[in-house]
C-alpha positions as a Python dict, from the first residue, in 0.01 Angstrom:
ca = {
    (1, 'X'): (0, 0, 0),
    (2, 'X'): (351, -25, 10),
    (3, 'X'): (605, -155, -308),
    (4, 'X'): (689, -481, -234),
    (5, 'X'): (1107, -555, -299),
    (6, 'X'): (1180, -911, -361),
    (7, 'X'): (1541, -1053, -346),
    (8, 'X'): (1479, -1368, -537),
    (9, 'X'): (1668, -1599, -775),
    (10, 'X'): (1823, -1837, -496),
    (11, 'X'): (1669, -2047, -678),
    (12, 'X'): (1398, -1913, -930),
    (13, 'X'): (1158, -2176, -926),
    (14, 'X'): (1083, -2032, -510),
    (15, 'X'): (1111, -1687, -677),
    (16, 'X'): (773, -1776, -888),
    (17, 'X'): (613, -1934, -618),
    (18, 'X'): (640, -1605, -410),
    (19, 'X'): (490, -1385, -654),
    (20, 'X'): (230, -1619, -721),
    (21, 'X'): (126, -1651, -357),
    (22, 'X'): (140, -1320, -355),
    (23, 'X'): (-86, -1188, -661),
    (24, 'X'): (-313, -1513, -596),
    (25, 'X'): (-385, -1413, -215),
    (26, 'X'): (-413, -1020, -355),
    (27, 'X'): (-660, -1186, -574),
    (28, 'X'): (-884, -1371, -337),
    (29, 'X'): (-841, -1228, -13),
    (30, 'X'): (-777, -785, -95),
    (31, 'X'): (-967, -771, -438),
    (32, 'X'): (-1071, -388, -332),
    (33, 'X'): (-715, -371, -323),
    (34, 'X'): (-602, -475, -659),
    (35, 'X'): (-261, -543, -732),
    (36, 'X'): (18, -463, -508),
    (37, 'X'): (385, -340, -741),
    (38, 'X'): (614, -558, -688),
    (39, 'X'): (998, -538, -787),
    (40, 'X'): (1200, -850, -851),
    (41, 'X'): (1571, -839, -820),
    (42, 'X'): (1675, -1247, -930),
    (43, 'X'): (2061, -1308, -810),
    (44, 'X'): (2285, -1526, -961),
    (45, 'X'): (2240, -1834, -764),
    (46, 'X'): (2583, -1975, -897),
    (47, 'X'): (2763, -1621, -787),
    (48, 'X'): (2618, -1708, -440),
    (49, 'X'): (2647, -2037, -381),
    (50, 'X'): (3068, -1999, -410),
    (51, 'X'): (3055, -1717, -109),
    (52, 'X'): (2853, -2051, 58),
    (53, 'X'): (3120, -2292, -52),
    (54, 'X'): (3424, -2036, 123),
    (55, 'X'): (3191, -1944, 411),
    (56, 'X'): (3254, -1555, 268),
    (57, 'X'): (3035, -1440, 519),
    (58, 'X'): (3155, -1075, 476),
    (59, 'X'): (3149, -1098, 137),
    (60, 'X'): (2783, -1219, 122),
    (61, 'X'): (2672, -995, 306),
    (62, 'X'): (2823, -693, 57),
    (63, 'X'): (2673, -900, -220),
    (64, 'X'): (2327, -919, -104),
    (65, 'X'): (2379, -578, 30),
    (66, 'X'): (2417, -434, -316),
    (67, 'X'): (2118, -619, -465),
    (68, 'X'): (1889, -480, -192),
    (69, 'X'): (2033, -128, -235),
    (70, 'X'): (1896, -174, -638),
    (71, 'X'): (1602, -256, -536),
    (72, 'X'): (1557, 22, -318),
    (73, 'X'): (1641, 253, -574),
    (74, 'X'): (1406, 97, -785),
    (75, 'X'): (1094, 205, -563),
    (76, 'X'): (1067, -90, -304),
    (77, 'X'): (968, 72, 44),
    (78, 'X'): (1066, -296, 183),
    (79, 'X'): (1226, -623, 136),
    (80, 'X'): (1230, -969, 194),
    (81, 'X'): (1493, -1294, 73),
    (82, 'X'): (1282, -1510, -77),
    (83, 'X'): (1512, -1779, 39),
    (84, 'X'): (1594, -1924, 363),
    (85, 'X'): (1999, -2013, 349),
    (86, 'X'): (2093, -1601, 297),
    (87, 'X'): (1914, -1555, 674),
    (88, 'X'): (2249, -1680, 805),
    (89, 'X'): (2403, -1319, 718),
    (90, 'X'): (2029, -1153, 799),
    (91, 'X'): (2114, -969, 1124),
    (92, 'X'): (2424, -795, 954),
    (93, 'X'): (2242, -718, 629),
    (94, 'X'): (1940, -556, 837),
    (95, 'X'): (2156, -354, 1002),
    (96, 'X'): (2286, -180, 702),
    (97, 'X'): (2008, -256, 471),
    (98, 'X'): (1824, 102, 358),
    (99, 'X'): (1448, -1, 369),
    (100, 'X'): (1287, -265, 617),
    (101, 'X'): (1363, -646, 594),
    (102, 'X'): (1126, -902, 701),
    (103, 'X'): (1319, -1238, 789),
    (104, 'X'): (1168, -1572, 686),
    (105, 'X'): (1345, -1764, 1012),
    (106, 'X'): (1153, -1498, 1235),
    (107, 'X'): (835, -1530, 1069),
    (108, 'X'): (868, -1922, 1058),
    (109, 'X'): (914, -1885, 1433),
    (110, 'X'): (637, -1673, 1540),
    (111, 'X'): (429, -1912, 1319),
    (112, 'X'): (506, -2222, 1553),
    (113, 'X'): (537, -2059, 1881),
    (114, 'X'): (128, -1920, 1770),
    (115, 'X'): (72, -2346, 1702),
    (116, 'X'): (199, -2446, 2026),
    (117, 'X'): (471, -2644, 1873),
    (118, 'X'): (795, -2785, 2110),
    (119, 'X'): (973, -3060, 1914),
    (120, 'X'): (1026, -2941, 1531),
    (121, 'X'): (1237, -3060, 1259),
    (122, 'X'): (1423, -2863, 983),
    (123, 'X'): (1502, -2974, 675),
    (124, 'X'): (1701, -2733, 439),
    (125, 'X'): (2054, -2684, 264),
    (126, 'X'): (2317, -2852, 437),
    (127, 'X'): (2407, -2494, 587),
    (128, 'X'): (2086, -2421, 676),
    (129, 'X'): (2040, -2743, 868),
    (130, 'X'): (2414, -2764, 1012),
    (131, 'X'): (2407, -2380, 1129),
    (132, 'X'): (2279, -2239, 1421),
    (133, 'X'): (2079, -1971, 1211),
    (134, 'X'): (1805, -2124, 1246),
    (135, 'X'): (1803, -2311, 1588),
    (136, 'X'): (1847, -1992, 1815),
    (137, 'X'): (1523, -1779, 1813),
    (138, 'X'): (1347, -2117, 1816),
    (139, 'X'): (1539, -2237, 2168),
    (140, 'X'): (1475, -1867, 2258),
    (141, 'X'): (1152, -1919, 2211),
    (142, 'X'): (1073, -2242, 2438),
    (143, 'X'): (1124, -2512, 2093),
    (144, 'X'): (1365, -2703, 2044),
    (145, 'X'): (1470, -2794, 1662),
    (146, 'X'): (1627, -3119, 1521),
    (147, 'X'): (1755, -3174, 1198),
    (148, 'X'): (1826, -3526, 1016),
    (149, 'X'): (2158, -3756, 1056),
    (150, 'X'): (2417, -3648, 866),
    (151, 'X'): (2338, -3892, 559),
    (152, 'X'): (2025, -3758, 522),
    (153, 'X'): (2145, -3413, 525),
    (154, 'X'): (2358, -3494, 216),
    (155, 'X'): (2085, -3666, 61),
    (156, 'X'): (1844, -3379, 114),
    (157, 'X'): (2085, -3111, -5),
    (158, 'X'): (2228, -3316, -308),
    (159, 'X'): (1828, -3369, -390),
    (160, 'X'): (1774, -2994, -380),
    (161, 'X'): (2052, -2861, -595),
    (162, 'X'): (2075, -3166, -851),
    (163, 'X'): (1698, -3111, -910),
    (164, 'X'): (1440, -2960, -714),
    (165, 'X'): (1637, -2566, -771),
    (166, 'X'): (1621, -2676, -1132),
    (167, 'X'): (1235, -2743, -1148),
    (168, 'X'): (1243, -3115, -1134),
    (169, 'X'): (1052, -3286, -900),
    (170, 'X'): (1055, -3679, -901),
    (171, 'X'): (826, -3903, -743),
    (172, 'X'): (1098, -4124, -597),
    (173, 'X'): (1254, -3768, -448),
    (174, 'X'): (942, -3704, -271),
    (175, 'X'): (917, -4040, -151),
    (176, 'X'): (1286, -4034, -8),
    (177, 'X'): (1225, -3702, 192),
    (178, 'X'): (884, -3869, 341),
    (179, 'X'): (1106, -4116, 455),
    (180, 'X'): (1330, -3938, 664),
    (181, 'X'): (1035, -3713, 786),
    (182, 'X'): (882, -4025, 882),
    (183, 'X'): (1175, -4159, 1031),
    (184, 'X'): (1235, -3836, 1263),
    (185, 'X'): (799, -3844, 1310),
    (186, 'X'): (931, -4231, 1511),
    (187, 'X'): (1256, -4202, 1656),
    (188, 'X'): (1290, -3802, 1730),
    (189, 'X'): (958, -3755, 1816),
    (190, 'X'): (930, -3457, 1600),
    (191, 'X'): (561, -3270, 1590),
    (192, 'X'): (608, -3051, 1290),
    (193, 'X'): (870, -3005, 997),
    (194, 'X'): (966, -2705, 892),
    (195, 'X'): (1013, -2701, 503),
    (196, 'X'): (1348, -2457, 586),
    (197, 'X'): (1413, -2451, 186),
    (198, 'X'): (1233, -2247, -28),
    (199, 'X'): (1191, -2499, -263),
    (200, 'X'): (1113, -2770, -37),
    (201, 'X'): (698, -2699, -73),
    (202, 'X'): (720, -2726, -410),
    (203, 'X'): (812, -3103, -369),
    (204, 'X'): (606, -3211, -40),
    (205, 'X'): (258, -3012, -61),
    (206, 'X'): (108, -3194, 180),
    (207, 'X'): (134, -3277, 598),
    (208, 'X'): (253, -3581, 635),
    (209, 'X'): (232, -3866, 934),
    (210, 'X'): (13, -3675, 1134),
    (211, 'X'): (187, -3340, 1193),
    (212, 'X'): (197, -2994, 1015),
    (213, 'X'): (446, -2940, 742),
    (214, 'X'): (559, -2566, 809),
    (215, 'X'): (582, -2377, 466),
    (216, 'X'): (817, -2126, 499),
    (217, 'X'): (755, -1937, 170),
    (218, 'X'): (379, -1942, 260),
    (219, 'X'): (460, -1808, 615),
    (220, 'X'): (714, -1536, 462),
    (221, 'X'): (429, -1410, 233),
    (222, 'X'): (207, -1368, 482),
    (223, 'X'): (397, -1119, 606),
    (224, 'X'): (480, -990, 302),
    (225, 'X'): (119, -892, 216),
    (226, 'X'): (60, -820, 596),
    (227, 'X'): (370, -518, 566),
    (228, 'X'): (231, -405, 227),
    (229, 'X'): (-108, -329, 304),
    (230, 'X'): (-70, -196, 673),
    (231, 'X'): (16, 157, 795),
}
């Protein structure tokens, strides 16, 4: 098997849920296996979020660049983000990362393309929803991908980073962020959601209204685990 390298900490409450999935599907599913090793580098999600508030692109990408380089030289034959808003520097960062990265918007997309999907929404950080990131191997692909009006954007992103990255998770949250699923399920026709946050699953664990509720950390660890124990 190969060492698994995790960029996590954007936020940690995702990072948990990764190594969980992880261990638990180890577990269950690759008991002859054991336990894969697994190295954890957890940014600064603070330290990141201001290259995200200057659109430091560059800079990001230098940032994250050094944090995969650790991990590297820790042992880690490969990586992955455990986070989906970093994938907007992803190409750049591959190209000069040392070991193997395995992109979560990829992943997410060979996931719905296998499901037949055509109409999906995305629901994420405001950049994640407002940037093109996301969208193009999707309309590459044959799908096309809509994301909420601009009020529920900010609702959705002020939701995520005023609780859900802090481990809080409120009944009334959940029950706004049905409602605009809902609401994109009638008027936008939408046949799946992706969860496009890492912490998004945490909060809706269930498909909703009839269509499939794409868990992107889920999805990403699948292909974790998939890397790890193939040749």
């Amino acid at each position: 098997m190969k060492i698994i390298g995790i960029l996590g900490g954007l936020g940690p409450e995702s990072t948990s849920d990764y190594y969980n999935k992880i261990i638990s599907t180890f577990n269950t599913k690759y008991p002859e296996l054991a336990y894969p090793e697994v190295i954890i580098y957890s940014a600064n999600l603070n330290e990141f979020m201001l290259f995200v508030k200057k659109s430091a692109w560059g800079r990001l990408t230098e940032w994250l660049l050094k944090k995969i380089k650790s991990i590297h030289n820790a042992g880690a034959e490969f990586a992955a983000i455990a986070s989906n808003t970093p994938h907007i520097v992803f190409d750049e960062l591959k190209e000069l990362s040392p070991i193997p990265l395995l992109s979560i918007v990829e992943q997410a997309c060979k996931k719905a393309k296998k499901m037949g999907l055509k109409n999906i929404g995305l629901m994420g950080t405001k950049l994640t929803m407002e940037s093109d990131f996301y969208r193009k191997p999707f309309i590459q692909n044959g799908m096309s991908v809509i994301v909420p009006a601009e009020k529920e954007q900010e609702l959705i992103h002020h939701r995520l980073f005023s609780e859900i990255e802090l481990g809080i998770f409120k009944n009334s949250t959940r029950n706004e962020l049905l409602k605009i699923a809902e609401r994109m399920v009638e008027q936008d026709r939408i046949d799946s959601l992706i969860l496009g946050c890492t912490e998004l699953p945490l909060i809706l664990t269930n498909d909703e209204f009839g269509i499939p509720f794409l868990n992107t950390t889920a999805i990403h660890c699948e292909s974790i685990i998939e890397y790890c124990i193939n040749d």
